[in-house]
N, C-alpha and C positions, 0 to 999 in steps of 0.2 A: 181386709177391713182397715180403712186407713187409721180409725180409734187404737187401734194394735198398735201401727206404728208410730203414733202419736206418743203412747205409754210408753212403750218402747224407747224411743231417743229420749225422754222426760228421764227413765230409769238409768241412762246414759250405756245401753246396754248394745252392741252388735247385733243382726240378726242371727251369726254364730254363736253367739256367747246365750242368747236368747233359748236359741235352738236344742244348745247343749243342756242347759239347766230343765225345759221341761222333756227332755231327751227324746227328739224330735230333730230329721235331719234339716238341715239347712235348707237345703234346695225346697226341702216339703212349705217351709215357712213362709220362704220367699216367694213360694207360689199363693201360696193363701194370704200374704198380705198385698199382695198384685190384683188380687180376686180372678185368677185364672183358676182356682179350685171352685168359684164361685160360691156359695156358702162354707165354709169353715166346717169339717167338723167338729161336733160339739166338747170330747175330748180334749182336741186341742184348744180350742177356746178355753176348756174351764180349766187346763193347767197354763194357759199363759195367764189366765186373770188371777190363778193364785198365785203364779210367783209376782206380778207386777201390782201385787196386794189391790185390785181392781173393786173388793168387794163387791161383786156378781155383776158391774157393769157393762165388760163385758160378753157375759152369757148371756145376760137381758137385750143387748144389742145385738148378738145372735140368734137369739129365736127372734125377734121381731122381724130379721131379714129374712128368717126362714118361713115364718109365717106368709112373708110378703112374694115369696119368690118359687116356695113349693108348696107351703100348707095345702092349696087346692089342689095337691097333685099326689096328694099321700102316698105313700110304698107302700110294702106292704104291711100288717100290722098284726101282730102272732096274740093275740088276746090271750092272757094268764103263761105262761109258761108252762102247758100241762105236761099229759103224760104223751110225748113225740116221741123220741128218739125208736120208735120201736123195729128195731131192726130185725125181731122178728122175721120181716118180710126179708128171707134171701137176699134180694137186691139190694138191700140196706148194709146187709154186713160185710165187716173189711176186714181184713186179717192181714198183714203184712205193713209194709209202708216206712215213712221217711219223715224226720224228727229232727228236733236241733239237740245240741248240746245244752249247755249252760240254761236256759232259761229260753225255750227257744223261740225264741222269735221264730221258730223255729220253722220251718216247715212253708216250703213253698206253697202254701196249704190252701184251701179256696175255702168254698162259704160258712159261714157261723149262723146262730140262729137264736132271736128271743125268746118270746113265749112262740109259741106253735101253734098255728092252726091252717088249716087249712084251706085259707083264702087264697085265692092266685096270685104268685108272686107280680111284683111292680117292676119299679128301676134295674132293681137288682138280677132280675128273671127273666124280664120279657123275649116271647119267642121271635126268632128270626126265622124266616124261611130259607133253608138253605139251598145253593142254587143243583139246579138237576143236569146230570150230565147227557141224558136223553129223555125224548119225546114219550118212550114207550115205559110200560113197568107201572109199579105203586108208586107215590107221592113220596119227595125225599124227606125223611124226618127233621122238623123245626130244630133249628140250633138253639140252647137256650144260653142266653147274653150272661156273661159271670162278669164283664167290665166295671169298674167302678173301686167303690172304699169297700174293704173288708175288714172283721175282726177275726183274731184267729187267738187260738187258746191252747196251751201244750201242756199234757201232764210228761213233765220232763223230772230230772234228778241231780243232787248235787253231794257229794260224801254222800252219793247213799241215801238220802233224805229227799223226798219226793215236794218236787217245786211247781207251782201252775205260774205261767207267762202269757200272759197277752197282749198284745200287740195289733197294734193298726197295719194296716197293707194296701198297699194298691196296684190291680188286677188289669193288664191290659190283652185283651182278646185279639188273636188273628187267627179267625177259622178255629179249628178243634185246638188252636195253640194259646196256653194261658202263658202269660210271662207276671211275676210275683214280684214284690220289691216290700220291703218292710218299711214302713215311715217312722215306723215309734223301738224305741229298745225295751220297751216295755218296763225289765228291771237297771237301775245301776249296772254299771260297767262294774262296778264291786262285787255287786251279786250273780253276776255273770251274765247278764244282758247286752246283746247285739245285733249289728243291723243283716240282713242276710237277703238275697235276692235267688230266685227258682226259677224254672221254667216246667209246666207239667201240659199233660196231654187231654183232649175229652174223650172218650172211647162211649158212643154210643149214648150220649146222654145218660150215662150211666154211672161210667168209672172214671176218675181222674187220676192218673199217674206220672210221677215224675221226679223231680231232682232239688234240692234247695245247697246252698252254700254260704257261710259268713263271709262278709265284707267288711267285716270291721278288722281290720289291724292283724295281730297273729291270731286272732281266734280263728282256730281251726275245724268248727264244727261244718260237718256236711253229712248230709247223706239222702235219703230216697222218702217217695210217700205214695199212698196209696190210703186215697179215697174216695167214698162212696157219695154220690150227689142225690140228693135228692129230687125226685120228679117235679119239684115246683122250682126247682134251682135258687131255691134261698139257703139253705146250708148244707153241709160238706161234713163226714165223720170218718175218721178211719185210723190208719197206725199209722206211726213214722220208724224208720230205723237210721242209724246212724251214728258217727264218729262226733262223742259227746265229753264233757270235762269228765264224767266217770269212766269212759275208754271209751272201747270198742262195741258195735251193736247193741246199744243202748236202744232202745222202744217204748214208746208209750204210745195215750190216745194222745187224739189231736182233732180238732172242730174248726171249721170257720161259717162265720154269719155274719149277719147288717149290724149288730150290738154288740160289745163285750159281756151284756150278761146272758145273752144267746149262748155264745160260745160254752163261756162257763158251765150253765144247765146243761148243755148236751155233752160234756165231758165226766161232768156228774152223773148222769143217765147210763154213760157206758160201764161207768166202773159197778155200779149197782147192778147191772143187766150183766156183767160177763167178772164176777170177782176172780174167777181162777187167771185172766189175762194179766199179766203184770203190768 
C-alpha cells in the first residue's frame, strides 16, 4: 500500500526500523508495501497504523481494498465461535507433538480457526485433485490446499508460568510438504518472542507432522508437532514438544487458523475438554 509508505518516509522511519517496532519481519513488509502480498493483512495494517499514529486511516484503507479486491469472494466464515473443537471424534485427537520455547512462535504449526462452523472451507481449504499414478483402482483422495496466511496460537511456559503466543505465518505447499515461516514474533524479544521457521508433512488428510526451529539469533528453541487437521482443512490442533527457555521437553496445545481469535478459542476448547493434559 503505497499510503504505508508514504507514512512511513513522513515518520522518517526504514522499512527495518518499521519492521522491528510492530515486530514483523522486514522481508514480510517489504513485500506488502510492494503489493506482492496483495491485500495486507489486517494485523499488520492496524499495528503499522498504531505505531505511525494513523488514527485508523490506515485500516479504513484496507478494508476498502479489501472490499474491492475479495469482498465478493469471501472465505470462509465460522459464524459464532461455538461449541467445535470436539475431538471427541478420534480423528481429531493429537497427543504428542512439537512446540516452541519462549512464546512460541512456536510451532511449524498449520491451520487455526474462528468461530466454527461448518461451511466448506474457501481460500484456505480448497480441494485439489491429486494426480493418479494409474488408470485402474478408486479415485485418488483430493489434496486439501493449506497454502496461504495462517494464525497459530501456543500455550507455551516461562519460569513456570503459562504464556499464550500468537503469531502470523506463512504456509507454502508442495504436494503433502508444508514449509512454515513465522512473519510476526508475536511477543517482545524481552518476553521471549521469536521468529522460527518448520517444515511438516500431510499424512492422509488427516495428520500433520513435523519439525519447527528458531531463526532468531541464539534462541535456541526447536523441536517436533503433531497435529490433527481438520476435514474442511480450515484449522489444525494438537501438541508440540520441545527444547524450550524452561528446558527440556516442554509441551503444550498448539492451534492454527485463518484469525488469531480462532486459534485462541480452540486452544481454549482443549484445555477445557482434556484438563489432566498439561
Amino acid at each position: 500500500m503505497g499510503a504505508i509508505v508514504q507514512r512511513r518516509k513522513a515518520a522518517g522511519l526504514s522499512q527495518a526500523q518499521l519492521a522491528n517496532r510492530v515486530r514483523y519481519q522486514p522481508s514480510y513488509l517489504s513485500k506488502a508495501e510492494r503489493g506482492l502480498l496483495g491485500v495486507p493483512s489486517q494485523s499488520l495494517v492496524a499495528a503499522i497504523d498504531a505505531e505511525l499514529n494513523a488514527g485508523g486511516a490506515l485500516v479504513e484503507l484496507r478494508r476498502h481494498a479489501w472490499l474491492e479486491d475479495k469482498g465478493g469472494q469471501a472465505g470462509v466464515i465460522w459464524r459464532g465461535v461455538p461449541e467445535e473443537v470436539d475431538i471427541t471424534d478420534r480423528r481429531q485427537l493429537i497427543v504428542g507433538g512439537g512446540a516452541v520455547a519462549v512464546g512460541p512462535a512456536a510451532a511449524a504449526a498449520l491451520p487455526a480457526v474462528p468461530a466454527l462452523s461448518d461451511a466448506p472451507a474457501s481460500s484456505g481449504a480448497s480441494a485439489v485433485p491429486a494426480p493418479r499414478s494409474g488408470a485402474a483402482g478408486p479415485p485418488a483422495p483430493s489434496r486439501i490446499d493449506l497454502s496461504g496466511r495462517w494464525w497459530t496460537s501456543w500455550q507455551t511456559f516461562r519460569d513456570g508460568k503459562e504464556i499464550r503466543s500468537s503469531q502470523e505465518v506463512s504456509v507454502e505447499q508442495a504436494g503433502e510438504v508444508l514449509r512454515i515461516e513465522a512473519v510476526s514474533r508475536g511477543l517482545a524479544l524481552e518476553e521471549g518472542g521469536y521468529l522460527w521457521s518448520g517444515e511438516l508433512r500431510v499424512f492422509d488428510n488427516e495428520i500433520v507432522m513435523g519439525w519447527y526451529v528458531a531463526v532468531d539469533g541464539p534462541v535456541r528453541s526447536k523441536g517436533t508437532l503433531f497435529l490433527s487437521l481438520h476435514p474442511h482443512g480450515d484449522r489444525l490442533t494438537g501438541r508440540w514438544v520441545g527444547l524450550s527457555y524452561d528446558g527440556l521437553f516442554i509441551e503444550g496445545w498448539g492451534a492454527m487458523a485463518r484469525s488469531e481469535e480462532a486459534t485462541v478459542t480452540l486452544i481454549d476448547r482443549l484445555k477445557k475438554q482434556f484438563p489432566k493434559v498439561a
